[in-house]
MARBA-3410 file (N, C-alpha, C, O; in Angstrom, 1 decimal):
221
0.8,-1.2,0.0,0.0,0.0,0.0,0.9,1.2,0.0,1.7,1.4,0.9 ~ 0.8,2.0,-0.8,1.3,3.6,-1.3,0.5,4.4,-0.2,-0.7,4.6,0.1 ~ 1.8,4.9,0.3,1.5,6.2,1.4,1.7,7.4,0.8,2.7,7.7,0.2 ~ 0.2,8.2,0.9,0.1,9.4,0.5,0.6,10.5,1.8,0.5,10.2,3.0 ~ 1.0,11.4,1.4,1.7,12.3,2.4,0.5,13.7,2.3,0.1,14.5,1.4
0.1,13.5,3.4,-0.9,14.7,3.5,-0.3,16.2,3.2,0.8,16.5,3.5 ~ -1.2,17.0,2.5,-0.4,18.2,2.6,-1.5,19.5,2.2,-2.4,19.2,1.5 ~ -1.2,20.7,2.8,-2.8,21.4,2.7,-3.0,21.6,1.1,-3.7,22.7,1.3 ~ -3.0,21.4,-0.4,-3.2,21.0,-1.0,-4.4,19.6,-1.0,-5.5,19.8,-1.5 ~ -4.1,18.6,-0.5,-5.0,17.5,-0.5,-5.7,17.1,0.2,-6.6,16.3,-0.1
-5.3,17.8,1.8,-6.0,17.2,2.9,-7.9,17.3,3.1,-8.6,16.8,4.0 ~ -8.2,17.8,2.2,-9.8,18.0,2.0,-10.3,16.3,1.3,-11.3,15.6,1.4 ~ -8.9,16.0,0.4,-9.2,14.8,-0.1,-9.2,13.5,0.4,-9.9,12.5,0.2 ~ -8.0,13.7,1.4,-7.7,12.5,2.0,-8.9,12.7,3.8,-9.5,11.8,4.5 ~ -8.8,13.7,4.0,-10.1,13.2,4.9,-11.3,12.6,4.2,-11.4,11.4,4.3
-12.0,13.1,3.5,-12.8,12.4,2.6,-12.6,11.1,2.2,-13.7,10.6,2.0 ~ -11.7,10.4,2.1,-11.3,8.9,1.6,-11.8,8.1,3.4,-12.6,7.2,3.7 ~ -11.0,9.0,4.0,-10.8,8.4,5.2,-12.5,8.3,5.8,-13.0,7.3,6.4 ~ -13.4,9.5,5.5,-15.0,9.3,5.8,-15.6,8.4,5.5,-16.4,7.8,6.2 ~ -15.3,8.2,4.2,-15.8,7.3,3.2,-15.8,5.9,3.6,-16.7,5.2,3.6
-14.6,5.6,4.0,-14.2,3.9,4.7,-15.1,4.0,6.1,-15.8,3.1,6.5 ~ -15.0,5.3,6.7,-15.8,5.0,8.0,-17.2,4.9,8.2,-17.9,4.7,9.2 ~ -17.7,5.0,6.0,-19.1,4.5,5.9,-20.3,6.1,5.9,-21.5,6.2,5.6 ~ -19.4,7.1,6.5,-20.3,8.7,6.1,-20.5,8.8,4.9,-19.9,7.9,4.2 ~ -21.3,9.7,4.4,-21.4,10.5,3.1,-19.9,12.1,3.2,-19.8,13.2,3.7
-18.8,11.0,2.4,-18.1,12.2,2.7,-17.8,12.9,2.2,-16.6,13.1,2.4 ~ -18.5,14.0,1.3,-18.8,15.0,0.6,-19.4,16.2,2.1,-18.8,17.2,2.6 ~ -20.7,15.6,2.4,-21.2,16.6,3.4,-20.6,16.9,4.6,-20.5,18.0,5.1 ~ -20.0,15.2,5.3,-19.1,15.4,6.3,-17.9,15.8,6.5,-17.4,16.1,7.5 ~ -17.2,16.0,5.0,-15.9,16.4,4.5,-15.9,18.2,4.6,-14.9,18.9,4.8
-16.9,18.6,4.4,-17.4,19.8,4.7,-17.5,20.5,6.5,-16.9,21.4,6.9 ~ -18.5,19.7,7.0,-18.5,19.6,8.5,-17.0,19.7,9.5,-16.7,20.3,10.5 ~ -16.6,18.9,8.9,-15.3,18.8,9.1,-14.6,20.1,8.9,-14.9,20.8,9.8 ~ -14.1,20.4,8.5,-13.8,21.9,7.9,-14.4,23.0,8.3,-13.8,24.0,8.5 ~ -15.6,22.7,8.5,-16.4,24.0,9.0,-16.2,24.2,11.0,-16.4,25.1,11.8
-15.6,22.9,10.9,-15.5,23.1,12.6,-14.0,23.5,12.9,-13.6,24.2,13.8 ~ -13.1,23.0,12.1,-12.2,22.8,12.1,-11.0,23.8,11.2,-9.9,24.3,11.5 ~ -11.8,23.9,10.1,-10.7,25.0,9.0,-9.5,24.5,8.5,-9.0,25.1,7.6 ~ -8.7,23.0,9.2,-8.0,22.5,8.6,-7.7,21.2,9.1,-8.7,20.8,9.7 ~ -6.9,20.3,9.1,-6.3,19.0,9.9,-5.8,19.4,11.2,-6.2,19.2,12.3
-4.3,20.6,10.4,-3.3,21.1,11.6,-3.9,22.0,13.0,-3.3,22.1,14.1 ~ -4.8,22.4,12.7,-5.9,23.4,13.4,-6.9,22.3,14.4,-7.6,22.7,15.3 ~ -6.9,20.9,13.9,-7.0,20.0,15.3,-6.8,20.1,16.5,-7.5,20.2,17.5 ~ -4.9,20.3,16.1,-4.2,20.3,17.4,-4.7,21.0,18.2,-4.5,20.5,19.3 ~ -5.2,22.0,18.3,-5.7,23.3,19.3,-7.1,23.1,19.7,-7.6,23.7,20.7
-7.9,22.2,19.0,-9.4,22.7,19.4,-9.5,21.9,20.7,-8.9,20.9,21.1 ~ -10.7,22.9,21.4,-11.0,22.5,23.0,-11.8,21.4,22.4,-12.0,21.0,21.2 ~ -12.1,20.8,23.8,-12.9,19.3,23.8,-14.1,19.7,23.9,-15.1,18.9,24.0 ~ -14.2,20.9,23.9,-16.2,21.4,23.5,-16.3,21.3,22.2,-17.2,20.6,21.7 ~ -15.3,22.2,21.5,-15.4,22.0,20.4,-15.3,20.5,19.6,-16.0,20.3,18.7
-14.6,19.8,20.0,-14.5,18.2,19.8,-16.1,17.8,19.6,-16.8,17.8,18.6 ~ -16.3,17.5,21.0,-17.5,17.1,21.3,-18.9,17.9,20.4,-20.0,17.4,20.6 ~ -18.8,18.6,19.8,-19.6,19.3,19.0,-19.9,19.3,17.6,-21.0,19.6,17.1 ~ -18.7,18.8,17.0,-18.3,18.3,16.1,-19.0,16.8,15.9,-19.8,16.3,15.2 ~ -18.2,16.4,17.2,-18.7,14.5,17.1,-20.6,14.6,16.9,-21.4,14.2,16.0
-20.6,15.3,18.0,-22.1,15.2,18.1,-23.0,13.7,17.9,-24.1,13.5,17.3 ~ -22.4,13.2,18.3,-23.2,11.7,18.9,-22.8,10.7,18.1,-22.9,9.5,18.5 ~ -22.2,11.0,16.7,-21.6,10.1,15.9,-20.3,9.4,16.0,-19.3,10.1,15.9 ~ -20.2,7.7,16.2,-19.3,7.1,16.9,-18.3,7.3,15.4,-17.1,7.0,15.5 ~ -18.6,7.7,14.2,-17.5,7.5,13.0,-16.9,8.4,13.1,-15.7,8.5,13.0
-17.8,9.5,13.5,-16.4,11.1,13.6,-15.6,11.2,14.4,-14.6,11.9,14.2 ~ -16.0,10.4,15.7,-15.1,9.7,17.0,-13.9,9.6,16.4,-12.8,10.2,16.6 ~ -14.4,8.2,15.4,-13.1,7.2,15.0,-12.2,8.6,13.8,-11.0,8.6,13.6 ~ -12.8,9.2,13.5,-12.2,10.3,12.5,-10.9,10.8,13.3,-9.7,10.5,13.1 ~ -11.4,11.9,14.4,-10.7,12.5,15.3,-9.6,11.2,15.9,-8.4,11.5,15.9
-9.9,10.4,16.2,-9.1,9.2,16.9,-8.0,8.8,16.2,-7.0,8.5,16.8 ~ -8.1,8.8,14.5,-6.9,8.4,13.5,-6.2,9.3,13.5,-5.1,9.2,13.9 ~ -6.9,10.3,13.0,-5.8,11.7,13.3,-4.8,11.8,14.2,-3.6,11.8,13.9 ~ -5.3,11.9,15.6,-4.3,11.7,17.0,-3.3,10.6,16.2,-2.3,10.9,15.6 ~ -4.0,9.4,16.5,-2.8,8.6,16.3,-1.7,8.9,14.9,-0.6,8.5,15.0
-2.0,9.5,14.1,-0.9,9.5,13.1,-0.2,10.8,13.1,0.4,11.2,12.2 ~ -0.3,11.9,14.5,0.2,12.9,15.0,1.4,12.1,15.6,2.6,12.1,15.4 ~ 0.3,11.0,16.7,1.8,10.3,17.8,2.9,9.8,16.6,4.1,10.1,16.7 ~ 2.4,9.2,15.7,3.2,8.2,15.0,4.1,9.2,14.6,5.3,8.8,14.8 ~ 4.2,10.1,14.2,5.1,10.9,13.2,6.3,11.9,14.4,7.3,12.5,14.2
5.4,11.6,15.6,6.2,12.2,16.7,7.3,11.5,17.9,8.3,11.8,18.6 ~ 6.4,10.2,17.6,6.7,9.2,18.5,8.6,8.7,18.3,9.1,8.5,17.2 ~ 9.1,8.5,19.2,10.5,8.5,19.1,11.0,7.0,18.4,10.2,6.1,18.4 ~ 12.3,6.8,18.0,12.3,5.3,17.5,12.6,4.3,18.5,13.5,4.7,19.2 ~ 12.3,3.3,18.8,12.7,2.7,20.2,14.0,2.2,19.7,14.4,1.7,18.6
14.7,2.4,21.0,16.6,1.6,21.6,15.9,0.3,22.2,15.0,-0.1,23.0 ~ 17.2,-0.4,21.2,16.8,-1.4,22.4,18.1,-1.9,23.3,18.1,-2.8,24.1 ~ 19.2,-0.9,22.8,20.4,-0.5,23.7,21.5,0.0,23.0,21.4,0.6,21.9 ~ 22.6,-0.1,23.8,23.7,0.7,23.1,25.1,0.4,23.1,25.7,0.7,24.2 ~ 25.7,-0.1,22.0,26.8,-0.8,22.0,28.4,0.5,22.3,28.9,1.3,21.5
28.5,0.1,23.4,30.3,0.5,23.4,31.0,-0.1,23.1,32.0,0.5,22.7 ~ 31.2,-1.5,23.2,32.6,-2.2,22.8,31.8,-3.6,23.2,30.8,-3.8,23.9 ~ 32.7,-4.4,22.5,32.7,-5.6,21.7,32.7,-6.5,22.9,31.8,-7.3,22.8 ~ 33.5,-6.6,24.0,33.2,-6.8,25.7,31.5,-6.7,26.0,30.7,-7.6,26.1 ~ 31.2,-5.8,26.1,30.1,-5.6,26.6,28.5,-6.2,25.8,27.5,-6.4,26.3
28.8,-6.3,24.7,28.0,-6.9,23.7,28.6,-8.8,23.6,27.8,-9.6,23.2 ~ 29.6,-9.2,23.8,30.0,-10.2,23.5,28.9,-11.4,24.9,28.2,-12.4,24.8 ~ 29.2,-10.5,26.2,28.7,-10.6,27.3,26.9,-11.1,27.0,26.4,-12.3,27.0 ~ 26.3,-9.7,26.7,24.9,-10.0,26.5,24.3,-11.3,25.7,23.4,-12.0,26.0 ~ 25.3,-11.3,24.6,25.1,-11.9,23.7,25.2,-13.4,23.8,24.7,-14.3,23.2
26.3,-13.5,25.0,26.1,-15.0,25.9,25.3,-15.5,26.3,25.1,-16.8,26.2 ~ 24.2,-14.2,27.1,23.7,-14.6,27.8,22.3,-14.9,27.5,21.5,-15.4,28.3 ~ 22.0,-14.7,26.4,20.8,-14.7,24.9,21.1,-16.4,24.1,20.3,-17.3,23.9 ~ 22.2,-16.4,23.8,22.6,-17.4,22.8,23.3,-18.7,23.3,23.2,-19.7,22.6 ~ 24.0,-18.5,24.6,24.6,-19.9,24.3,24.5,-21.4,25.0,25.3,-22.4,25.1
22.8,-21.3,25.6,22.3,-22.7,25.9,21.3,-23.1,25.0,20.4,-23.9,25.3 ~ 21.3,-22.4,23.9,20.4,-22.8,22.6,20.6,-24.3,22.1,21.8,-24.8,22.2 ~ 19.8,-24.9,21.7,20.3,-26.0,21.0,20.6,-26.5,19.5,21.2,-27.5,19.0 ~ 20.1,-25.3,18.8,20.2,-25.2,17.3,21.2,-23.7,17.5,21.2,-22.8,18.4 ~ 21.9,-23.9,16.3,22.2,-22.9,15.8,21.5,-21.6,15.4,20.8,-21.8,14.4
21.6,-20.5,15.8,20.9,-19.4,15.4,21.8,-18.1,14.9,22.9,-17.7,15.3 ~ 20.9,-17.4,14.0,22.0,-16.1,13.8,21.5,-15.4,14.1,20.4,-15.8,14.1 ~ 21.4,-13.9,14.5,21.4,-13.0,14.8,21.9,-11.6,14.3,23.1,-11.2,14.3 ~ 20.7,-10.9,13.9,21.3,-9.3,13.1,21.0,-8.5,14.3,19.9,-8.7,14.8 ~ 22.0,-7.4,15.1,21.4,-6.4,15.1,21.6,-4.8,14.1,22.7,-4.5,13.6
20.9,-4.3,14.0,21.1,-3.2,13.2,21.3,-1.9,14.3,20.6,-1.7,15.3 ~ 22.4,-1.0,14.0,22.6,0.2,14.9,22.3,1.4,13.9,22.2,1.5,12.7 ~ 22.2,2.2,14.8,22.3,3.9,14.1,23.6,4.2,14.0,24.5,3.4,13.9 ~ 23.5,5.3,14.1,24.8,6.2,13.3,25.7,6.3,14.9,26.9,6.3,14.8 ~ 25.0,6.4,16.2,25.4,6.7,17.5,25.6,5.1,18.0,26.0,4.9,19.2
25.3,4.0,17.2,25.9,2.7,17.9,24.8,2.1,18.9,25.0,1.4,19.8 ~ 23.3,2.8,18.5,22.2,2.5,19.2,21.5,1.2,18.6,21.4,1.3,17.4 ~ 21.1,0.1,19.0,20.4,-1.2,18.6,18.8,-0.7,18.7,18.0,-0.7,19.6 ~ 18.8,-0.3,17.3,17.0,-0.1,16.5,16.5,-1.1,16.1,15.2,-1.2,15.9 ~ 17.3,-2.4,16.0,16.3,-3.4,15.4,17.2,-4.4,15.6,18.4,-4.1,15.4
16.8,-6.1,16.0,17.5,-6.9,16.6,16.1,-8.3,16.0,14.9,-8.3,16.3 ~ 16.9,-9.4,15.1,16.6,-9.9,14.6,17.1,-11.5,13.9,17.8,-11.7,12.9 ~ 16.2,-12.5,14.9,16.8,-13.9,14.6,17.0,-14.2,12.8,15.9,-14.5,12.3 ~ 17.8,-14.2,12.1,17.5,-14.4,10.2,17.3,-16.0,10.0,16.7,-16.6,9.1 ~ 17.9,-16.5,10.9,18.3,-18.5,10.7,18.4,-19.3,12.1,19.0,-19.1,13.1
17.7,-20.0,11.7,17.7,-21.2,13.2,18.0,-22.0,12.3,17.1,-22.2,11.5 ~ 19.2,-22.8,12.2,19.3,-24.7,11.7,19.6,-25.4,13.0,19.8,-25.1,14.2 ~ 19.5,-26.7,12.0,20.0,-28.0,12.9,21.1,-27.8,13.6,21.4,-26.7,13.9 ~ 21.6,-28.9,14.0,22.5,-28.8,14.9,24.0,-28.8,14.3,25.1,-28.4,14.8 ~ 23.7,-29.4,13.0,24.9,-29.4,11.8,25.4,-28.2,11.1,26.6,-27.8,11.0
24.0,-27.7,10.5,24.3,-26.8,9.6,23.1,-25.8,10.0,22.1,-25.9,10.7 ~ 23.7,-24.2,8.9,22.4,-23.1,9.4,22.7,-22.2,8.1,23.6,-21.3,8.1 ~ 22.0,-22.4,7.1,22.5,-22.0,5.7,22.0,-20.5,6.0,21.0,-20.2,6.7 ~ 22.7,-19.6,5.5,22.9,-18.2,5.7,22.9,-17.5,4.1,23.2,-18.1,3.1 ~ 22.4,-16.1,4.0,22.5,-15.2,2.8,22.8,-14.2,3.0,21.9,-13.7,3.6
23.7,-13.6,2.8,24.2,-12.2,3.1,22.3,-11.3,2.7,21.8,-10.6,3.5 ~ 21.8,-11.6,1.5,21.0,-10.5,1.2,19.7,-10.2,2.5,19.0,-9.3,2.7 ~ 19.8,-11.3,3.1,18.5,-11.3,4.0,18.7,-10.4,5.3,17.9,-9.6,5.9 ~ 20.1,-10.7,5.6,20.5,-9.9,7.0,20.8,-8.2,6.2,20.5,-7.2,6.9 ~ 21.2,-8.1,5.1,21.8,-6.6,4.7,20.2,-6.2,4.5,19.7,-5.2,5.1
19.5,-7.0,3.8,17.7,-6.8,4.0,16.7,-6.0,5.3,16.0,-5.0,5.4 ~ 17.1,-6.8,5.9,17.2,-6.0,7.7,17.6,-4.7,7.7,16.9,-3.7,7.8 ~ 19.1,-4.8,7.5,19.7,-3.8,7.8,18.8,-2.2,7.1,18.6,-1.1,7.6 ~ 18.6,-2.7,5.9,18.3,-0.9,4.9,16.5,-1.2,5.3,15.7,-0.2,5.3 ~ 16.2,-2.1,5.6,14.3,-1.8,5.8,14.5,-0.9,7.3,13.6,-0.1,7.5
15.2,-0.9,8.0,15.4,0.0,9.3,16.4,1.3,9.5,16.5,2.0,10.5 ~ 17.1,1.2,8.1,17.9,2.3,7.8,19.2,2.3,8.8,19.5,3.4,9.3 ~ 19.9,1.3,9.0,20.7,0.8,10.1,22.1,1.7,9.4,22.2,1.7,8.2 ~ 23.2,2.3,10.1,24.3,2.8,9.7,25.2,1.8,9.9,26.2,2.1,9.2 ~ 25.2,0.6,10.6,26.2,-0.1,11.1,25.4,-1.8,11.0,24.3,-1.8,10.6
26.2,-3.0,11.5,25.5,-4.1,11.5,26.5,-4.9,12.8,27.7,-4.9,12.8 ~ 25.8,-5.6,13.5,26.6,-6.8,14.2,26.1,-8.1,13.9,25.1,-7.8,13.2 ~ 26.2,-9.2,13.9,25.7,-10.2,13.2,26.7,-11.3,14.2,27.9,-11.4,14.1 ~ 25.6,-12.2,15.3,26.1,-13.1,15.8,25.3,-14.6,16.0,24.1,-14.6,15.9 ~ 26.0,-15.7,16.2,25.8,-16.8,16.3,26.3,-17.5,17.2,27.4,-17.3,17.7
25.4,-18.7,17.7,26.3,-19.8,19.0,26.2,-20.7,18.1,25.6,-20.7,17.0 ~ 27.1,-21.9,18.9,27.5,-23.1,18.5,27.4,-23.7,19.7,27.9,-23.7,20.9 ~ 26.3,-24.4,18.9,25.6,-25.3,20.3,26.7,-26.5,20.9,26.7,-26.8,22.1 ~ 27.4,-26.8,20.1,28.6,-27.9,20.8,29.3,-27.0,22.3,29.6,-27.7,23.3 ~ 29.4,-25.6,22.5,29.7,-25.0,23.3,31.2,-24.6,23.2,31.9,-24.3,24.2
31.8,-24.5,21.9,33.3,-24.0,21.8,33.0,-22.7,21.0,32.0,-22.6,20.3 ~ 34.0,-21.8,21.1,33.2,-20.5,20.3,34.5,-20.2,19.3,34.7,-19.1,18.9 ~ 35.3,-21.4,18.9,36.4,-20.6,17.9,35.5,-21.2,16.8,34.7,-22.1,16.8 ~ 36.1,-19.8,15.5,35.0,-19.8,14.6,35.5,-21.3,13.7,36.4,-22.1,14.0 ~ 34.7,-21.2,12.8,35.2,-22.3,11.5,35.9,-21.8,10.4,35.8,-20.6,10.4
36.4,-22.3,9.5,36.3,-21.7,8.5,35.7,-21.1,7.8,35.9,-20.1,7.1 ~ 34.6,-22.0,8.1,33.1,-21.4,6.7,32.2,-20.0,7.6,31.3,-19.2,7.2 ~ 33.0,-20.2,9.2,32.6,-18.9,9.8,33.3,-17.5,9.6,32.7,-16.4,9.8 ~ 34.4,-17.6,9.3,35.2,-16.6,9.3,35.3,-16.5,7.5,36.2,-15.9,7.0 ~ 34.5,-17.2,6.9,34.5,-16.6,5.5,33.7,-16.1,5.3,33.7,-15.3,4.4
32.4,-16.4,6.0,31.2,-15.7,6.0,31.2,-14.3,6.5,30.9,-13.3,5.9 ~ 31.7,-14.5,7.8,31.6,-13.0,8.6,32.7,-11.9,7.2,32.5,-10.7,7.1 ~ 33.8,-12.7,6.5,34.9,-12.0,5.6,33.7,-11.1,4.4,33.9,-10.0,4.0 ~ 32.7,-12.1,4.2,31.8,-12.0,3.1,31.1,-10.8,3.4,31.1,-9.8,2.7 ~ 30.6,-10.8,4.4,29.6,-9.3,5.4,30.1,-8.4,5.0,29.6,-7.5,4.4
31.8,-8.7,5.6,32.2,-7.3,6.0,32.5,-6.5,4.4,32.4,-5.3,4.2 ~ 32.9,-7.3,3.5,32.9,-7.0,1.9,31.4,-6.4,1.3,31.4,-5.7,0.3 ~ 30.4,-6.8,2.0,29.1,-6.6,1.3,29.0,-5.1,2.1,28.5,-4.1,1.5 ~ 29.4,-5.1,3.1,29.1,-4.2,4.0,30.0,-2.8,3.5,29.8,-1.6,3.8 ~ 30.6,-3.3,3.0,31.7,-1.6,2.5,31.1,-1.1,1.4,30.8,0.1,1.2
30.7,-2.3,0.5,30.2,-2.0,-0.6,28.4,-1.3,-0.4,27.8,-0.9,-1.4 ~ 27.9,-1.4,0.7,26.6,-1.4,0.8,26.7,0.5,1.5,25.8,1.3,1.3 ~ 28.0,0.6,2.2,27.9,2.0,3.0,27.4,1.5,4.6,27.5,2.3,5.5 ~ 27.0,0.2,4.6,26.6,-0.4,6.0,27.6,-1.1,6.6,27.5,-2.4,6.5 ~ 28.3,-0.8,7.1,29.8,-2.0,8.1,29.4,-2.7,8.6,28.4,-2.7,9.3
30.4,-3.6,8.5,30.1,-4.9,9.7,30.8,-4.4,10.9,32.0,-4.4,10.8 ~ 30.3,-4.0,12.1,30.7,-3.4,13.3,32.1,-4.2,13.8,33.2,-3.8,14.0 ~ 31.2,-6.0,13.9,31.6,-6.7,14.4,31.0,-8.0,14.5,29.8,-7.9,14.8 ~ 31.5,-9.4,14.2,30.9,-10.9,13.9,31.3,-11.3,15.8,32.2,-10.8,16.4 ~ 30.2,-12.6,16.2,30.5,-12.8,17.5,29.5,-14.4,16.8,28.6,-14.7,16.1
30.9,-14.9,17.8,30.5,-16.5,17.8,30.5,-17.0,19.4,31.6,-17.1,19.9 ~ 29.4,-17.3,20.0,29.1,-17.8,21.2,29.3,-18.7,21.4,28.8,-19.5,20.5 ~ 30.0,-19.4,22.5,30.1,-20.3,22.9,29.4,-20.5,24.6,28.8,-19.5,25.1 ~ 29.5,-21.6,25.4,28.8,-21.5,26.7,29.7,-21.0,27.8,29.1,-20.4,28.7 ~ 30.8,-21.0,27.9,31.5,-19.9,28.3,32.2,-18.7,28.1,32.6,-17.9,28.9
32.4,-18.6,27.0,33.2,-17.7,26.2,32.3,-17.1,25.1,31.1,-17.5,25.0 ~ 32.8,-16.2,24.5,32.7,-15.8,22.9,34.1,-15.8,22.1,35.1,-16.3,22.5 ~ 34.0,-15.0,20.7,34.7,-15.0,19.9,34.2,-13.5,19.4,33.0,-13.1,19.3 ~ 35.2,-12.8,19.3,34.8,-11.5,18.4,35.7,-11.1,17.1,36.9,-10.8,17.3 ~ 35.4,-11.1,15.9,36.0,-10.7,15.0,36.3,-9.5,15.2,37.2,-9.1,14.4
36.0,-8.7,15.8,37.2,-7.1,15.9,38.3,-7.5,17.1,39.5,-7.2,17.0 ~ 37.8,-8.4,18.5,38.3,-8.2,19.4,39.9,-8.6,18.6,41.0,-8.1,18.7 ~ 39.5,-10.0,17.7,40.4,-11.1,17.4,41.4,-9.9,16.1,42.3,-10.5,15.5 ~ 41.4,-8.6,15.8,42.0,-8.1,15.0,41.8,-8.6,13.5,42.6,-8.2,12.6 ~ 40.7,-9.3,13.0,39.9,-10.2,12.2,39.3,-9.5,11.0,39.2,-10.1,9.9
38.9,-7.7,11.3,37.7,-7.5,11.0,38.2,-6.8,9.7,38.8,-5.7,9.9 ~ 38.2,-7.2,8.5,38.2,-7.0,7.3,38.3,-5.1,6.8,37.3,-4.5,6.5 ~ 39.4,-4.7,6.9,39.5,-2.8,7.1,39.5,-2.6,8.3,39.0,-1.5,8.4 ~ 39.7,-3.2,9.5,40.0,-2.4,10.5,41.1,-2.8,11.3,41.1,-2.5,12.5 ~ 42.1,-3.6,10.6,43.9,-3.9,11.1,44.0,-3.1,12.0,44.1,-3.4,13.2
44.0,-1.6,11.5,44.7,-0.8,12.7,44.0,-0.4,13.5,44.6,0.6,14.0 ~ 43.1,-0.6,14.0,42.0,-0.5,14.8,42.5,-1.1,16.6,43.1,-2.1,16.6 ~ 42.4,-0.6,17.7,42.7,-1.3,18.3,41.7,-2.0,19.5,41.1,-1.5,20.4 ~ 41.7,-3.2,19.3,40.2,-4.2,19.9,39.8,-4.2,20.6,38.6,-4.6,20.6 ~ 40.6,-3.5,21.7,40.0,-2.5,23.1,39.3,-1.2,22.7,38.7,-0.6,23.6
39.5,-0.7,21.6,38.6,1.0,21.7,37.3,0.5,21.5,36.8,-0.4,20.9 ~ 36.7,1.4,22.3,35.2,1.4,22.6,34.8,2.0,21.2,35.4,2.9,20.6 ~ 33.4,1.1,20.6,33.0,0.8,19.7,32.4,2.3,18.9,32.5,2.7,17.8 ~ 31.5,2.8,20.2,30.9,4.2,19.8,32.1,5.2,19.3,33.3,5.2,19.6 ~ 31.7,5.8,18.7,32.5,7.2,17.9,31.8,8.3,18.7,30.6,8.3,19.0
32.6,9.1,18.9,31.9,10.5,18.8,31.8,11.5,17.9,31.1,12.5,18.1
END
């Protein structure tokens, strides 16, 4: 569905659509509307007499005023954290404590902002206990549907040892290539184990960042 962007130009029209679904005649109520009101933005201010006068006993014009509000909140409403990475320690920790008495293999995207904030956090693969077939396009998928500046991307190994494999450390190689080329970095790859982790930055691993050193805290200022 195509989102139309209200704007005082159309807004006579798109209330009207919106009457129409609520089952009014919205030609006359599209009017009413207006005549109480004078515009959308001019909502914001009316008393609740005026509200209530408007509604005038009708549960659709309720729901009218009620959408409105809500797509005020929505466009104001802040993006939810669901935390904030400083360094590769501190994240390696959590991520223990999430991942490593799983019994399948799982991967794990989170997506950061520009400030190293976790906007969006997201299982891509659960396999067997053998194998957990992976696609770079589905986790980078993630990443731009949430507009992510950065990526971390982790997994346990249910056997409970956390040094990577081969086919792990060509994968996480593979990221961090898709990731230069996408403008999205791979922050950092973490392979969980039941006591430990593994971190491809900690491990000096991470594909363009040699000189990097595995102790700096992850945030920039």
């Amino acid at each position: 569905m195509q989102r139309q962007k209200m704007t005082i130009h159309n807004e006579r029209q798109l209330v009207g659509q919106v009457l129409k679904s609520l089952g009014l005649p919205h030609i006359t109520e599209s009017e009413r509307f207006f005549q109480y009101f004078h515009s959308v933005a001019n909502l914001r201010y009316a008393s609740h007499r005026q509200c209530r006068a408007y509604v005038g006993g009708r549960a659709q014009r309720r729901s009218l005023l009620t959408a409105i509000d809500l797509g005020r909140w929505v466009q104001q409403a802040p993006r939810p954290i669901l935390g904030e990475v400083t360094a590769s320690s501190q994240l390696g920790q959590a991520l223990m404590d999430d991942l490593r008495y799983l019994q399948q293999e799982r991967v794990e995207v989170l997506a950061l902002d520009a400030k190293h904030r976790i906007i969006a956090r997201q299982t891509v693969f659960q396999g067997t206990l053998d194998s957990c077939p992976v696609h770079p396009r589905e986790i980078f998928q993630l990443a731009v549907m949430n507009g992510a500046a950065a990526i971390v991307v982790a997994h346990n190994h249910p056997s409970g040892l956390p040094q990577p494999s081969p086919n792990d450390l060509s994968f996480m190689r593979r990221l961090a290539d898709c990731g230069r080329l996408m403008g999205i970095p791979l922050l950092d790859g973490f392979v969980v184990g039941i006591h430990s982790y593994f971190s491809l930055r900690e491990a000096g691993q991470l594909p363009g960042n040699g000189e990097e050193n595995a102790t700096e805290p992850l945030k920039t200022d």
